[in-house]
N, C-alpha and C positions, 0 to 999 in steps of 0.2 A: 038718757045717756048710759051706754052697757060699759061699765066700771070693770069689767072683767075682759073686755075688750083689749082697752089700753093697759090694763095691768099686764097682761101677758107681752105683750109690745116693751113693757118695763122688764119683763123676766127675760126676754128674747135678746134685748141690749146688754142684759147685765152680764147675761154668760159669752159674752168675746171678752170678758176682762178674765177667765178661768185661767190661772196659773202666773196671774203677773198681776192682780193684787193685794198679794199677801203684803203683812199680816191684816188688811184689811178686807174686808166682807165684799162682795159684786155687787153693783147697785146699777140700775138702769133708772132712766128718769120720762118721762113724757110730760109735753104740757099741752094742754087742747083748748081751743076758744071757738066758740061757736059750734060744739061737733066735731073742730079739725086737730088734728094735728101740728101744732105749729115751731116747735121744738123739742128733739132728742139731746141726751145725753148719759156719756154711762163713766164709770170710774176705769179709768185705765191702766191707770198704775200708782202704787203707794206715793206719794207726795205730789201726787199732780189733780187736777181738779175733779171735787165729789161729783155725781152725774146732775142734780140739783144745781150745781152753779154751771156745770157744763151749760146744760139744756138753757138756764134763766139768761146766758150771758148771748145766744145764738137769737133768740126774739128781735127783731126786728126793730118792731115797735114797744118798747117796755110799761107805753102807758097802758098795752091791754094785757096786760096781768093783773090789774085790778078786776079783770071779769072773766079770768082763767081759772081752769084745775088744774093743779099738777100731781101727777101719779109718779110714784116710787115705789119701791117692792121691798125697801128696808128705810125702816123710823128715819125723818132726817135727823144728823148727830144735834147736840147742843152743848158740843166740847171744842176748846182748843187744842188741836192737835198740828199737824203740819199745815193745815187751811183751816179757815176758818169755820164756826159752826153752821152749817145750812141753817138749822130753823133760823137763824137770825137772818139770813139771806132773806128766806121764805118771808118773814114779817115786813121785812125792809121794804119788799119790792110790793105791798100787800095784795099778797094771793088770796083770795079770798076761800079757796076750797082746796082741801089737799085729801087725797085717798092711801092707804099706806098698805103694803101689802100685809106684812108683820112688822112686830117690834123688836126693838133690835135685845140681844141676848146679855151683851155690855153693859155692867154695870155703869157705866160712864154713861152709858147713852137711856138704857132701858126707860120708856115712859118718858123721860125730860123730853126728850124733843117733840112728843105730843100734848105733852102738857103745855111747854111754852108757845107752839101756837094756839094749841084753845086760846091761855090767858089772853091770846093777843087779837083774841076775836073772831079766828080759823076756825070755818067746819073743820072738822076733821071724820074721816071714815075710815077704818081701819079693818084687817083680818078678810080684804078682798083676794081672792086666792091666795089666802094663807100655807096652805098645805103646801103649794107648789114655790111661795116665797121663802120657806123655809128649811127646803129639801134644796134649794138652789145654792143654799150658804148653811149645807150639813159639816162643813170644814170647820168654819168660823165658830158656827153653834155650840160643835162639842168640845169646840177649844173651851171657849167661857163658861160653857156651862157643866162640862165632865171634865174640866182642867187635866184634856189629856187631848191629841190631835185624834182627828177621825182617822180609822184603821181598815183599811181594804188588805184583803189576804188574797194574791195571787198565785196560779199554778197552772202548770198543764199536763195530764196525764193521759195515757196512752189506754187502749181500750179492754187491755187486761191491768190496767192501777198501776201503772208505774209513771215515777215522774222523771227517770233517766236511766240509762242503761248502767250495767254492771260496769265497774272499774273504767269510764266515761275519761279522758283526758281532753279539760277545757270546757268551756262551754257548750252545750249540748241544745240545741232547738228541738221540741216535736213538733212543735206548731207550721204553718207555714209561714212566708215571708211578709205577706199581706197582715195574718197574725200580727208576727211579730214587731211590725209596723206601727198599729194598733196598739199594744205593749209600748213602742217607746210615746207614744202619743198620750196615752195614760201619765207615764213619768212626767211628761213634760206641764202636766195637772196638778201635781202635788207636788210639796215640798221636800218631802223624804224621800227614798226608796233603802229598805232596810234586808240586811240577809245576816247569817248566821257565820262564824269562823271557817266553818269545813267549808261551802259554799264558797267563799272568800279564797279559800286554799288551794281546791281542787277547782275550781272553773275560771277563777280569777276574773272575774264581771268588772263591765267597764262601767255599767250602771248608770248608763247614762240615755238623754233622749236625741241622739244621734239620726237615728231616719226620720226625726219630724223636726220642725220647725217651734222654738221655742226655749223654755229656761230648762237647764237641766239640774235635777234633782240633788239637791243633799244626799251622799251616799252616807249609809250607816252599817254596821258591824257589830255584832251581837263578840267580843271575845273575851268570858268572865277569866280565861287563864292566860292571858297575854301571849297566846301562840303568834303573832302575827308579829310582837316588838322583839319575841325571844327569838323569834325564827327571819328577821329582818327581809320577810316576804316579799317579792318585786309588787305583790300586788298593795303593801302597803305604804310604800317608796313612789309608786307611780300614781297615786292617789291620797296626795296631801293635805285633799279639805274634807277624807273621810271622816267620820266622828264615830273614835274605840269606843263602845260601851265593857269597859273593862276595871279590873280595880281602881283607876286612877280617876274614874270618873262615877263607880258606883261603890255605894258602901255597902251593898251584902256579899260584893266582888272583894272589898279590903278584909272582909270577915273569913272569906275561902268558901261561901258558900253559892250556892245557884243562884244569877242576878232572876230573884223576878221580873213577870209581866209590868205587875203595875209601876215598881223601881223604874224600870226603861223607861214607862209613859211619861213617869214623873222628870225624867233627864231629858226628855224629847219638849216634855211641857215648859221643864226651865229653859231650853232654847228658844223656847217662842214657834216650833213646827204644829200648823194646824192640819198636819196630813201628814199619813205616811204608804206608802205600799208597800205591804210584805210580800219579799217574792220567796223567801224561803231558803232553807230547803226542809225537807216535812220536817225534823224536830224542829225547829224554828216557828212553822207553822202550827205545826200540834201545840206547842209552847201556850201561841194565843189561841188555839181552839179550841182545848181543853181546862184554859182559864175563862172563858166567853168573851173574853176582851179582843170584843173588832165589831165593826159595822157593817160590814159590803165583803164580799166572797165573790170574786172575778176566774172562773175554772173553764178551762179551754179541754173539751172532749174530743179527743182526738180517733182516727181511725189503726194508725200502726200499733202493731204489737211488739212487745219487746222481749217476752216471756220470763227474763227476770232483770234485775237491776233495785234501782230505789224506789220502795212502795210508797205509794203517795197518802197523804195527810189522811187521818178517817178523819169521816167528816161524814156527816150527815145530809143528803145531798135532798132539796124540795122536788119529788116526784110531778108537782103543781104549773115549776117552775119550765116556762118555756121559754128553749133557746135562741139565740139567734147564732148566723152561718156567716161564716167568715170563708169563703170557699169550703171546701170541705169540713173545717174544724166548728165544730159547736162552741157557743159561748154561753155558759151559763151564769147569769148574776143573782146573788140571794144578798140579801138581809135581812142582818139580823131582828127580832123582835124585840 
């Protein structure tokens, strides 16, 4: 039986649930009897069924799961939360073999749901394409485990370094459409999308995932000196559910002084966002680049030249790294080490 087979079939399902099971982790589920495939299922959305009771409840006949494996790609839980605990499902229906891709990061769950099958008589096989199971749910991960959301830093600069022209009024694209397309399809993957007061002032972003199909983003605002409340901005009037990171919500912003990197994380962590996308503008960017705080670098190399305007973020670009082509414009994605 190739265990890495159907695990990836479990990785495959779990990512259509990207951007609509927060704060919950992706999970896809398989169950095989005889070699086959006899039921999928994956988590689809917070409160609605885990991919494990999905897939158990689709079987046909449920007396052959006593001679079934079911694969998963994250630990079944062994908590109450809005449904109930899979492993107890898993025992109930007694599967006799479970394979798991990793374990889950959650203190709540970590190891108990592999332990309560063991105790309950369950093979268990675990760390089957691990690597790939937990690059799948890198959102989740650094939520519980670096109690801060995972940080993508996005931009697109022009082929002499710039990321927008000189005294630019509005929003400003170098990308192209298909780009930018791309860009809100990203948004509509994470929970945040974060920029800086100027940005906010001078472009006025609607920051939203408008050309795709899907949830749109948490807008967020970096403004430590309340330019936006003092200055009763249309762009802060027309977007009600942004969230100021400003004295009123940090305290080194109530002190008068510069809100740090990690402070932000920490107000983005108290909200429960396990993502965010920085789109900038470079201070904002340099902000987390020059703290090292971010994981994933999304940089769109484009061909127009601007010969001056706003120099884009230094940034240390992997010569290694190759891109991919979005019509004409490069896409380059790094991560961090």
């Amino acid at each position: 039986m190739n265990d890495a087979f159907f695990m990836k079939r479990c990785i495959s399902l779990a990512k259509k649930g990207l951007g609509y099971t927060y704060p919950n982790p992706m999970v896809g589920c398989v169950i095989v009897y005889k070699g086959k495939i006899i039921a999928e299922g994956w988590h689809k959305k917070a409160g609605q069924s885990h991919a494990e009771q999905e897939a158990i409840l689709k079987v046909d006949d449920p007396s052959i799961l006593a001679q079934s494996t079911l694969y998963v790609n994250l630990e079944p839980c062994d908590h109450q939360g809005k449904t109930p605990p899979c492993s107890d499902l898993i025992v109930a229906m007694k599967i006799p073999r479970v394979v798991v891709g990793c374990l889950d990061q959650n203190l709540k769950v970590l190891g108990k749901g592999v332990k309560k099958l063991k105790d309950a008589g369950c093979v268990v096989k675990t760390g089957v394409l691990e690597k790939e199971s937990k690059n799948l749910n890198k959102r989740f991960f650094s939520f519980h485990k670096n109690k801060r959301p995972y940080i993508i830093l996005k931009w697109a600069e022009s082929a002499d370094g710039f990321i927008a022209p000189k005294d630019s009024e509005g929003s400003y694209w170098l990308t192209s459409p298909l780009s930018k397309q791309r860009v809100h399809q990203w948004r509509s993957q994470e929970q945040s999308v974060m920029i800086g007061v100027n940005t906010a002032l001078s472009d006025n972003p609607k920051l939203n995932s408008r050309l795709w199909v899907g949830n749109h983003p948490l807008p967020i605002v970096i403004d430590p000196n309340n330019k936006l409340k003092k200055m009763q901005s249309a762009y802060h009037l027309n977007n009600k559910q942004t969230f100021l990171l400003n004295t009123d919500t940090c305290e080194m912003g109530r002190r008068g002084k510069q809100i740090s990197t990690h402070e932000i994380m920490s107000a983005l962590y108290q909200k429960n966002l396990q993502s965010v996308i920085i789109e900038g503008g470079s201070i904002t960017l340099e902000h987390f680049i020059d703290a090292n705080l971010w994981d994933e670098a999304r940089i769109f190399l484009v061909k127009k030249v601007l010969k001056k305007g706003v120099k884009a973020p230094r940034f240390q670009k992997d010569s290694s790294s190759k891109p991919n082509f979005i019509e004409e414009d490069q896409l380059l994605t790094l991560y961090r080490d």
